[in-house]
C-alpha positions as CSV (number, residue, x, y, z in Angstrom):
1,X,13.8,-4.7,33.7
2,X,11.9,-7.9,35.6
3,X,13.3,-10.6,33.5
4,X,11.4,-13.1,35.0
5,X,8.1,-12.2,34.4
6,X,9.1,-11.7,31.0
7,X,10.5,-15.2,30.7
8,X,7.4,-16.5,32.6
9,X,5.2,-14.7,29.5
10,X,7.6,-16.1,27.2
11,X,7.3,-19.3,28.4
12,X,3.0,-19.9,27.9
13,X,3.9,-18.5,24.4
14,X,5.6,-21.0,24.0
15,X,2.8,-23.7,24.9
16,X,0.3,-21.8,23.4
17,X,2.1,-22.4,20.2
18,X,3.1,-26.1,21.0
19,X,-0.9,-26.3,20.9
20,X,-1.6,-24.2,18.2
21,X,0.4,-26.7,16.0
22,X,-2.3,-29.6,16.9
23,X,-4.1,-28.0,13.9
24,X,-1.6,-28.9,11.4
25,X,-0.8,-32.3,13.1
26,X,-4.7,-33.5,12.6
27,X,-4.4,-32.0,9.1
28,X,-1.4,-34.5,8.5
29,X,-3.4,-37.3,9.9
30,X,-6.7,-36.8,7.8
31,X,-4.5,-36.9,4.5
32,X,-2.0,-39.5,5.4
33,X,0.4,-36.9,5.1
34,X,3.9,-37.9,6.9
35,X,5.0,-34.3,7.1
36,X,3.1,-33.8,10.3
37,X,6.0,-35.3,12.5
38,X,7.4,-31.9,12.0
39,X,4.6,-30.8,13.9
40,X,4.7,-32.9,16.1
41,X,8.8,-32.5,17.0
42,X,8.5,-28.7,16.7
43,X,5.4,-28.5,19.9
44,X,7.5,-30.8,21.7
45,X,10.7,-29.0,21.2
46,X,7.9,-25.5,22.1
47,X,6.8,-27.5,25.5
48,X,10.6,-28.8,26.1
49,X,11.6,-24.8,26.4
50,X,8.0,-23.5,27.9
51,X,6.9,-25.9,30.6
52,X,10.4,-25.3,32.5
53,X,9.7,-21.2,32.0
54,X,6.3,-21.1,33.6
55,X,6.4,-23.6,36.6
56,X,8.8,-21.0,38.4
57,X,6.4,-18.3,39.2
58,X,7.8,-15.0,39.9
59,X,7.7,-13.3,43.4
60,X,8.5,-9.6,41.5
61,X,4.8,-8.4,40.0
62,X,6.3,-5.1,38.7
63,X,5.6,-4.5,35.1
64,X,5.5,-1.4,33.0
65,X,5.4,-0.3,29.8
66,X,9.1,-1.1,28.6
67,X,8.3,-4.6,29.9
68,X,5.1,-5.0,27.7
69,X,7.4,-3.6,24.9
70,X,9.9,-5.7,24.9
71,X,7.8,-9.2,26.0
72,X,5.9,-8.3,23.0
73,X,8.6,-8.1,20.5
74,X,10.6,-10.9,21.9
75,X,7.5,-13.1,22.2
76,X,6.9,-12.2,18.3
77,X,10.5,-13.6,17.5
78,X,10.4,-16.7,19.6
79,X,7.0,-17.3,18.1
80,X,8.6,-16.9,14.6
81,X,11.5,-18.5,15.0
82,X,9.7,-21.7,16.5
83,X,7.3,-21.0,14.4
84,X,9.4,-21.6,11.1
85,X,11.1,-25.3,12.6
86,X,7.9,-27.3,11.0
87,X,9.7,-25.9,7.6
88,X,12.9,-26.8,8.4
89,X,12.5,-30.2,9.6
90,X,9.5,-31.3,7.0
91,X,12.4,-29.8,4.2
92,X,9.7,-27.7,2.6
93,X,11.9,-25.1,3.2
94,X,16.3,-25.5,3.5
95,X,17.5,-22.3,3.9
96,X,17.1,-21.1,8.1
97,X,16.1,-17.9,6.5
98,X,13.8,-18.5,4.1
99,X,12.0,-20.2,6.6
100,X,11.7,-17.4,8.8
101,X,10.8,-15.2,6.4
102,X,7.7,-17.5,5.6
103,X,6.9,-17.8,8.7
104,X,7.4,-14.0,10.1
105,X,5.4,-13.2,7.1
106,X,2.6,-15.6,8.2
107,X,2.1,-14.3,11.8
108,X,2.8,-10.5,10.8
109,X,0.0,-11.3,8.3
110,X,1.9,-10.1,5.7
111,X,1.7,-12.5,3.4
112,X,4.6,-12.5,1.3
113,X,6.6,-15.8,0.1
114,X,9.5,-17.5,-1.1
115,X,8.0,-20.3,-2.2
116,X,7.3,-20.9,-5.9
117,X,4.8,-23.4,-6.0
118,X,2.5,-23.6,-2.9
119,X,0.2,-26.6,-4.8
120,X,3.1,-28.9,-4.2
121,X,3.0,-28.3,-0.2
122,X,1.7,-31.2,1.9
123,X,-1.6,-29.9,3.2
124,X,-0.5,-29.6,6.6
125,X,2.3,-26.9,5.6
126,X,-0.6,-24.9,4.0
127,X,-2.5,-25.4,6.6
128,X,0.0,-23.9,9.3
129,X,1.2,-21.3,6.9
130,X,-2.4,-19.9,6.8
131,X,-3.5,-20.5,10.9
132,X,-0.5,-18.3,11.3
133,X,-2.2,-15.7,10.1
134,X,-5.3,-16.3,12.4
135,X,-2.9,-16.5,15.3
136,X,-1.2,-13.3,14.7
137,X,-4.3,-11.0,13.0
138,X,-5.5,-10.6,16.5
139,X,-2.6,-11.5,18.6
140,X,-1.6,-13.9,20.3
141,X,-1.2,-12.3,23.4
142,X,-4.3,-10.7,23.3
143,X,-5.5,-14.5,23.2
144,X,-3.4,-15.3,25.9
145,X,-5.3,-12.5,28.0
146,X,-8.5,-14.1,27.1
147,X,-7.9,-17.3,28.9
148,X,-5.2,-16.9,31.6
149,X,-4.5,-13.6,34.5
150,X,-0.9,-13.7,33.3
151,X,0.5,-11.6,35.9
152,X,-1.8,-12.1,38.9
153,X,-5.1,-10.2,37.3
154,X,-3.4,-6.7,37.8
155,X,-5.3,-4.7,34.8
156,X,-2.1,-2.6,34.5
157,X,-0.1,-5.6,33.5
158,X,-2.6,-6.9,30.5
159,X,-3.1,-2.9,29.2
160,X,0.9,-2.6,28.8
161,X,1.0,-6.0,26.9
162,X,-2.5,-4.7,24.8
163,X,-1.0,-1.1,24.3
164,X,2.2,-3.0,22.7
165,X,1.0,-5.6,20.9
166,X,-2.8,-3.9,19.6
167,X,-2.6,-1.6,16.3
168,X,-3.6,2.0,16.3
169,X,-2.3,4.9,17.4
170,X,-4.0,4.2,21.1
171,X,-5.6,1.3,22.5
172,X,-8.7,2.0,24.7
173,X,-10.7,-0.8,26.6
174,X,-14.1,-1.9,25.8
175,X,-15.1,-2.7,29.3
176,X,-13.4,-2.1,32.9
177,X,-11.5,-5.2,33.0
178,X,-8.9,-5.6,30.2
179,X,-9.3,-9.2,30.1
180,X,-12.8,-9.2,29.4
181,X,-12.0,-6.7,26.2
182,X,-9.6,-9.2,24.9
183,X,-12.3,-12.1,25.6
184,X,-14.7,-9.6,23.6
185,X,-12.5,-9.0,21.3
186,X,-11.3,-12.7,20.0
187,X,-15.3,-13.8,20.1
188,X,-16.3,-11.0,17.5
189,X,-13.3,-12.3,15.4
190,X,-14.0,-16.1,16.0
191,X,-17.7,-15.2,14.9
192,X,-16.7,-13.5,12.1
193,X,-14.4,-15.9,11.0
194,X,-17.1,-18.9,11.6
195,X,-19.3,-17.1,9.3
196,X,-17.2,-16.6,6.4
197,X,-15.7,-20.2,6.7
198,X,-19.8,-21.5,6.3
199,X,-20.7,-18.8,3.5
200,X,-17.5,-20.3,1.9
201,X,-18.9,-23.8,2.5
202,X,-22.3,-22.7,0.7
203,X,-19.9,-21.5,-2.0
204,X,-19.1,-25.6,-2.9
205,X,-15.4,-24.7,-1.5
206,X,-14.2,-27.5,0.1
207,X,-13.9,-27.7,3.7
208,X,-10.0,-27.6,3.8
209,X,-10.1,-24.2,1.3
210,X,-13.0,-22.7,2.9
211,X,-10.9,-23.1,6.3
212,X,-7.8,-22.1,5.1
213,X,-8.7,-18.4,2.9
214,X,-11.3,-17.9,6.4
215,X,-7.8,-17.9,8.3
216,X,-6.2,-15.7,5.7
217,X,-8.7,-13.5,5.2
218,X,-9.5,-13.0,8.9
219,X,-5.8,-11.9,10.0
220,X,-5.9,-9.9,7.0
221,X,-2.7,-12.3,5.8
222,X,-3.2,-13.4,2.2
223,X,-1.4,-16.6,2.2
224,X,-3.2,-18.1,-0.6
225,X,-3.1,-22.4,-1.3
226,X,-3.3,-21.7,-5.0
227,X,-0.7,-20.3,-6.9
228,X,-3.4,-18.4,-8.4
229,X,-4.4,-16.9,-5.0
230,X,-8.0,-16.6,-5.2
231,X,-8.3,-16.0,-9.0
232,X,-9.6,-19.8,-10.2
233,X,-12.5,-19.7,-7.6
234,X,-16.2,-18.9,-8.7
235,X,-17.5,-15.1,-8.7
236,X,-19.9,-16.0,-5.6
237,X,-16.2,-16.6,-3.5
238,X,-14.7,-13.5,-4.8
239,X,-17.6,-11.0,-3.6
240,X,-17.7,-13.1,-0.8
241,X,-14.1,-12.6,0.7
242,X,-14.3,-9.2,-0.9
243,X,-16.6,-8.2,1.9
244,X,-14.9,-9.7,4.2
245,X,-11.6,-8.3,4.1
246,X,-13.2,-5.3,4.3
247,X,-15.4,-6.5,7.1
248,X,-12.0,-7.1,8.9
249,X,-10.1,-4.0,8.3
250,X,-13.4,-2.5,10.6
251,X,-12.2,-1.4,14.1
252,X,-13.7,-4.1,16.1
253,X,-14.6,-1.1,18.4
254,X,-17.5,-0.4,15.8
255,X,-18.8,-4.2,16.4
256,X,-18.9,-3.8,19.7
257,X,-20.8,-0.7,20.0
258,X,-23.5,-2.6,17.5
259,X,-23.4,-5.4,20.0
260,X,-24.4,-3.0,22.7
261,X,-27.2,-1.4,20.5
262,X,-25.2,2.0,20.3
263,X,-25.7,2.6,16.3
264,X,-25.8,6.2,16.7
265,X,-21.6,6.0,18.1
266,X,-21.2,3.3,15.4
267,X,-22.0,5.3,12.4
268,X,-20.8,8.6,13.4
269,X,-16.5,7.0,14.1
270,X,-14.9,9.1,11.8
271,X,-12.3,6.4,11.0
272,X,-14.5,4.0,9.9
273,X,-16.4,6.3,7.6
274,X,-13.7,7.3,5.9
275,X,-12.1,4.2,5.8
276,X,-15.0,3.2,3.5
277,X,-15.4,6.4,1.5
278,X,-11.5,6.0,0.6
279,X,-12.8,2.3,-0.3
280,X,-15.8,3.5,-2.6
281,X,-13.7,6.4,-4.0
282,X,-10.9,3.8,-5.1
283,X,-13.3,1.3,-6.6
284,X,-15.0,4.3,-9.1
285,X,-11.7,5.9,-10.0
286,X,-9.9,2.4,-10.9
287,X,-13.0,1.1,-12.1
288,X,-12.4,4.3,-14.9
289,X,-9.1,4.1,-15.5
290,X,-8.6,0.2,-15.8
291,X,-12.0,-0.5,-17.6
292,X,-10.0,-1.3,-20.8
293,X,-9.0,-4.5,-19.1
294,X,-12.0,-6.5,-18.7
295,X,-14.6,-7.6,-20.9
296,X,-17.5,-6.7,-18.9
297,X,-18.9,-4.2,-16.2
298,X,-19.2,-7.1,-13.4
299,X,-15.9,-8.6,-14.2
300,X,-14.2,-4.9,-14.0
301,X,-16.6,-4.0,-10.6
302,X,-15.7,-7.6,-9.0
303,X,-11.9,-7.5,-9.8
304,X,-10.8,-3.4,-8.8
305,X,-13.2,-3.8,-5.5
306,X,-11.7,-7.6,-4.7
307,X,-8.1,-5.6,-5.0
308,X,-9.0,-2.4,-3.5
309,X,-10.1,-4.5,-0.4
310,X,-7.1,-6.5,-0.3
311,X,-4.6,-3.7,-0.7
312,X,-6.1,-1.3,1.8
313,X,-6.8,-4.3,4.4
314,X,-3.3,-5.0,3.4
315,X,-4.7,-9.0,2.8
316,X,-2.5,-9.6,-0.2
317,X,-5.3,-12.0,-2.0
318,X,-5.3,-11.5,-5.6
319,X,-7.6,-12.5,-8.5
320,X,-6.0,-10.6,-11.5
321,X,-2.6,-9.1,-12.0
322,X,-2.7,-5.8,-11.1
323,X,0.8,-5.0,-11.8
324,X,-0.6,-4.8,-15.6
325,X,-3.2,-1.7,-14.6
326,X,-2.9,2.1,-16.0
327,X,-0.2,3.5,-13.5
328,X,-3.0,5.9,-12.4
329,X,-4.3,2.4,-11.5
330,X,-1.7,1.4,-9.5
331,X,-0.5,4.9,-8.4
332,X,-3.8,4.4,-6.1
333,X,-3.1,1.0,-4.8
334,X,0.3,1.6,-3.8
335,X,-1.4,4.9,-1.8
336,X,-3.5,2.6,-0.6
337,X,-0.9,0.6,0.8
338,X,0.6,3.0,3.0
339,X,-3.1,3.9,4.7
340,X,-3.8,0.8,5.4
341,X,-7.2,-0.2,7.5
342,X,-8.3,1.2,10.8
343,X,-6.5,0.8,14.1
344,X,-8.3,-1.5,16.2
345,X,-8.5,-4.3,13.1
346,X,-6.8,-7.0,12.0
347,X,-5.4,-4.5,9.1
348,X,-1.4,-3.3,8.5
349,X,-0.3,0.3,7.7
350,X,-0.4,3.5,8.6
351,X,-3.8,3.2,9.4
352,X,-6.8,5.6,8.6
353,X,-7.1,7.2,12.5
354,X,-3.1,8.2,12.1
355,X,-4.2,10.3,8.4
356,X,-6.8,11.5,9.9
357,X,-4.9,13.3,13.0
358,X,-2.0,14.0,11.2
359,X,-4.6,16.4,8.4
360,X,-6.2,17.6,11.6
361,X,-3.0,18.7,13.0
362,X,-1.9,20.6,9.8
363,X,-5.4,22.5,9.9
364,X,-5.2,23.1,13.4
365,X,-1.1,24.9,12.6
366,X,-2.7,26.6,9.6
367,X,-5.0,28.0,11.7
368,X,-2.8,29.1,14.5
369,X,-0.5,31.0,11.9
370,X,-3.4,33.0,11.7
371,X,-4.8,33.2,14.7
372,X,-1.8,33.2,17.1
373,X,-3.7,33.8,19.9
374,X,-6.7,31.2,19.6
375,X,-6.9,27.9,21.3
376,X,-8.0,24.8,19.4
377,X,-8.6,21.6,20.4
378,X,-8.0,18.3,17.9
379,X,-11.3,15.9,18.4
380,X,-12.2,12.9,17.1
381,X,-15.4,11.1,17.7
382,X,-16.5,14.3,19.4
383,X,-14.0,13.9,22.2
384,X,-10.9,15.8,22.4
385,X,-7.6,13.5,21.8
386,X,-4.7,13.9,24.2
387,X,-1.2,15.5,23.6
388,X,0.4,12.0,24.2
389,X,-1.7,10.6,21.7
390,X,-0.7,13.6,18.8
391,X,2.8,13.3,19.8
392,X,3.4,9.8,19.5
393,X,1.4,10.0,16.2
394,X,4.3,12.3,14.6
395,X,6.7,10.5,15.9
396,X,5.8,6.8,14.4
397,X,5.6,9.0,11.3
398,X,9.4,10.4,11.8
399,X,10.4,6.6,12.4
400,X,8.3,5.0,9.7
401,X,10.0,7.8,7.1
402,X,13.3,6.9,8.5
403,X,13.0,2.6,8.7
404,X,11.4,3.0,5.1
405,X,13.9,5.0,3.5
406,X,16.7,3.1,5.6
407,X,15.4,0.0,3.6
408,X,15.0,0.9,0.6
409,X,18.3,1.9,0.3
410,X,19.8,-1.7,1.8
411,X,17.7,-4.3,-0.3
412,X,18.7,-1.7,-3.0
413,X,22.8,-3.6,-2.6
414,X,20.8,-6.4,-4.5
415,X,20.1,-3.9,-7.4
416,X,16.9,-4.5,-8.4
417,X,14.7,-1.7,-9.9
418,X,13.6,1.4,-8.0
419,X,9.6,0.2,-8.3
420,X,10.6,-3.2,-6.8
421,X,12.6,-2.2,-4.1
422,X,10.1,0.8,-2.9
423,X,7.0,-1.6,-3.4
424,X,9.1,-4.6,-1.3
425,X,9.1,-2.3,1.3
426,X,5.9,-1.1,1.2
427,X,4.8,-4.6,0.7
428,X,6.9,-5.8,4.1
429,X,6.3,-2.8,6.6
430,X,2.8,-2.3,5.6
431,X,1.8,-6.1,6.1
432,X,0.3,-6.3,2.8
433,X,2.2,-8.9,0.7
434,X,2.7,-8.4,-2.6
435,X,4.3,-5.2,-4.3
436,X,4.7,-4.2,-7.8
437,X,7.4,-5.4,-11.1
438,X,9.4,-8.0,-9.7
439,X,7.7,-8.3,-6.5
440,X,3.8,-8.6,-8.0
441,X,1.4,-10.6,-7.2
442,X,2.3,-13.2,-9.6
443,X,6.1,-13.1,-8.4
444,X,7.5,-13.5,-5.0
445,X,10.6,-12.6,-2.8
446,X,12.8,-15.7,-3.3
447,X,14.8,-13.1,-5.3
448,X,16.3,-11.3,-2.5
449,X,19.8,-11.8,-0.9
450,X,19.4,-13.6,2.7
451,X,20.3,-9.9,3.7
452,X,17.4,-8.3,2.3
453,X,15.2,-10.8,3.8
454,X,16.6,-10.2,7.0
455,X,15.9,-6.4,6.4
456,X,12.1,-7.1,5.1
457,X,11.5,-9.9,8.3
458,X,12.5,-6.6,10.8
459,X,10.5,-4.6,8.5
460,X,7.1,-7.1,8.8
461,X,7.4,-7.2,12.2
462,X,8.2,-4.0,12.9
463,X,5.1,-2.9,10.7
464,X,2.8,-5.4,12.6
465,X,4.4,-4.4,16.0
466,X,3.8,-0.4,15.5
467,X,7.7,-0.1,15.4
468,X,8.1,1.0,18.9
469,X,8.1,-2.4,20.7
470,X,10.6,-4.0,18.5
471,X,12.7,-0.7,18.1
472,X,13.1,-0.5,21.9
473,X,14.8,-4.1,21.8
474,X,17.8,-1.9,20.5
475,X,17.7,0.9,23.4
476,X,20.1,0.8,26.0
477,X,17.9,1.6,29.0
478,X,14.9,-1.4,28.5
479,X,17.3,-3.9,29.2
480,X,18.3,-2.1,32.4
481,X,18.0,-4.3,36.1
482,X,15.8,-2.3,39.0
């Protein structure tokens, strides 16, 4: 293990976040809002820690996977745990855990709270609480790529960090140099996220909420500033983050292939296109079932799309109670919530590519039972996807199975029902946000024991993390010298 490259990596994370909370500290100083000293002593406390870490440059330039794993997952800590000292020392927040479990939440883009009422939050809190999600949809070291050759410009070096830290089942670079994906990748997102903030604007949201749900709604968080989430803003912002969040939950793949004037690859990337025929699908059947519960057709349309969108991009925005659907209702949401959006987005779960080589696999074994003798190849996209790729796909399944039942059954000391226990899980691991019963998106997790909170913060960041980088932290051999 090179340990001081990783501290090195460690250490710009650190200064990275120091300026990332200059956000929160103008915030403070446009309201007169006193709270944004805790900004202030939290990035000096991040600089105190990170300026020592990167001015010894290391002579050892070997890095390989298990190093991108494990500078990932402890850079996704650090981040949370330094992350969380604004709380503490504003006292928004008292208890150490709570706080992390806000602030995990926020860079996992999960989305769910403690806190009971988020109106009563200086505006500076809610500002940080929703830039988290910004910060993490993408990554933050992805951004780090963008802007600084970490480890001397070596592409290897960038693709293990990417490979650990990007969702999907594979990660696969735009162009040649990995940097210049990242740089591609954070400027579709930064566009994106520009546009929504003005449509917002034309909206007559103000500029602090129009900035704040374009942060949430980009990383695919859901930290709303209401406790309403989105439900007391006008139709026009509704549709309008509604087509966002699905916009989002694209792989940013797709967007670049439309950049480069290739619309034929675009349209024919199987993930995408079922990604938004399991969208359409879910709107018309729980448009059906839940009719009953709204007064009109556009109100019923508006509502089931907004939380289709929300769930499968696992945002966690809400504009109705949901938990108060048909079960054949929310049966589909809490399917939803284990697909999840494509790889390659700012979108938790499973993901759509992972369903859709997991079926092709099944076909492909149904067909060798009978056909011992033939010789089938799995493609997707037209080109043929690798062993490595189908192996490691079964076996996040066999760990996701085995972390999700695992957890269940520990929050379950707490002895809560079955439906809020399995949705807090599925809520946490998935990045979504809100679950169902006790856990709905009226409710939140301030419920829990500090032990199940430490459970669900593994569980968020394990979900946003693919599982593998964080569940190597426990493995013997990563931690191993040269």
């Amino acid at each position: 293990m090179n340990y001081s490259i990783i501290a090195y990596i460690i250490g710009w994370i650190l200064n990275f976040e120091a300026l990332f909370m200059a956000l929160p500290c103008i915030t403070a100083i446009f309201y007169h809002e006193h709270s944004g000293w805790a900004f202030f002593l939290s990035a000096m406390f991040c600089l105190l820690i990170g300026i020592p870490l990167v001015q010894k440059k290391t002579k050892n330039k070997i890095f390989y996977t298990r190093e991108g794993c494990v500078t990932v997952a402890l850079s996704w800590i650090i981040l949370s745990i330094m992350g969380a000292l604004p709380f503490l020392i504003g006292g928004v927040i008292s208890n150490p855990i709570d706080a992390v479990f806000e602030t995990v939440s926020g860079f996992t883009t999960t989305g769910a709270s403690i806190l009971l009422d988020v109106e009563s939050l200086p505006k500076c809190m809610l500002m940080w609480r929703s830039f988290t999600h910004w910060i993490g949809g993408m990554g933050v070291l992805v951004f780090i790529l963008c802007l600084l050759p970490l480890t001397g410009g070596d592409g290897g070096y960038h693709v293990n960090l990417m490979k650990a830290e990007s969702p999907g089942p594979s990660v696969s670079k735009l162009v040649p140099q990995v940097q210049s994906t990242a740089k591609i990748l954070y400027s579709i997102y930064l566009t994106l996220t520009v546009i929504e903030f003005v449509l917002l604007l034309f909206g007559k949201m103000s500029v602090f909420d129009a900035l704040t749900t374009s942060f949430g709604t980009a990383g695919t968080g859901g930290f709303g500033i209401k406790n309403d989430s989105i439900a007391g803003y006008s139709p026009y912002i509704q549709y309008v983050v509604t087509i966002f969040m699905i916009l989002f939950g694209i792989n940013f793949s797709a967007y670049f292939l439309l950049l480069s004037k290739k619309l034929r690859q675009a349209i024919h990337m199987e993930e995408v296109r079922w990604y938004l025929i399991i969208i359409f699908a879910s709107i018309v059947f729980i448009s059906f079932n839940a009719r009953a519960m709204f007064s009109t057709l556009e109100e019923t349309i508006r509502h089931v799309s907004f939380q289709v969108a929300s769930v499968i991009t696992t945002t966690g925005f809400a504009t109705t109670d949901f938990d108060l659907w048909p079960e054949f209702s929310r049966t589909i949401l809490v399917i939803l919530m284990f697909i999840g959006a494509c790889a390659g987005s700012t979108g938790g779960g499973i993901k759509v590519s992972r369903f859709i080589l997991l079926i092709k696999t099944m076909k492909k074994e149904l067909h060798t039972y009978l056909h011992p003798r033939s010789v089938r190849k799995i493609q997707l996209d037209g080109k043929v996807v690798e062993h490595n790729v189908l192996r490691s796909t079964n076996v996040y399944m066999i760990a996701y199975i085995l972390i999700f039942v695992a957890s269940v059954l520990l929050i379950s000391l707490d002895n809560f029902d079955l439906t809020t226990n399995f949705t807090a899980v599925s809520a946490t691991l998935n990045n979504i946000g809100p679950g169902l019963e006790l856990v709905g998106p009226t409710q939140n997790f301030s419920l829990f024991s500090n032990g199940s909170k430490l459970i669900l913060i593994f569980d968020m960041l394990a979900g946003r993390l693919e599982l593998f980088p964080l569940l190597l932290l426990f493995v013997r051999d990563s931690w191993r010298r040269f």
